[in-house]
C-alpha positions in Angstrom: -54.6 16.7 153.4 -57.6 16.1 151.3 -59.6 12.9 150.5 -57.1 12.6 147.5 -54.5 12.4 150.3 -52.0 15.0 148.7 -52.5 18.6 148.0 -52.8 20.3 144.6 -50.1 21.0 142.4 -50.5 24.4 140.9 -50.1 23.2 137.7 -53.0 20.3 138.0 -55.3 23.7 138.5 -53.5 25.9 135.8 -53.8 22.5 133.8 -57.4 22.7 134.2 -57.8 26.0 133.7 -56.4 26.3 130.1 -58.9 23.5 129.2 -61.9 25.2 129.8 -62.0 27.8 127.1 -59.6 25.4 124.7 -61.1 23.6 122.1 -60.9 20.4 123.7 -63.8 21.4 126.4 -65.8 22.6 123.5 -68.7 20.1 123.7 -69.2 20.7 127.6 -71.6 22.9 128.9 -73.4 22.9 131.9 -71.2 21.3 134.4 -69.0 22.1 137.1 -65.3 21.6 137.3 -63.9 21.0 140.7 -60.7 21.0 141.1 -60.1 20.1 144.7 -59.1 16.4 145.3 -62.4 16.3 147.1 -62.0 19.3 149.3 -65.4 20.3 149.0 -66.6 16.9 150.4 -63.9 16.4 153.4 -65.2 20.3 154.2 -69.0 20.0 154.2 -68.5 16.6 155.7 -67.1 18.4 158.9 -70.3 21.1 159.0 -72.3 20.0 161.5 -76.4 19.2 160.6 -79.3 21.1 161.6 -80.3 19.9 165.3 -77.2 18.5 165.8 -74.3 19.9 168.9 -71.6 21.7 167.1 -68.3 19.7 166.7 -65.6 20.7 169.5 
């Protein structure tokens, strides 16, 4: 599970997907679109820090 506490439906990422080239994204430039509930976050979260004993 993810910080959104449910997984990705495939169609919330195809859903996302379709937007970026549509018209409707036409004014955005620039940014990134992540599309993971969080995943990134709950990942990187669980790296462990320079100088710091590697998680078990």
């Amino acid at each position: 599970m993810v910080a959104s506490r449910r997984f990705a439906d495939p169609r919330e990422v195809a859903a996302a997907v379709a937007w970026l080239p549509s018209d409707a994204s036409s004014y955005v430039n620039g940014q990134n679109l992540e599309v993971g509930g969080r995943m990134m976050q709950v990942l990187l979260g669980r790296l462990p820090r320079p100088g710091t004993p590697p998680l078990r």
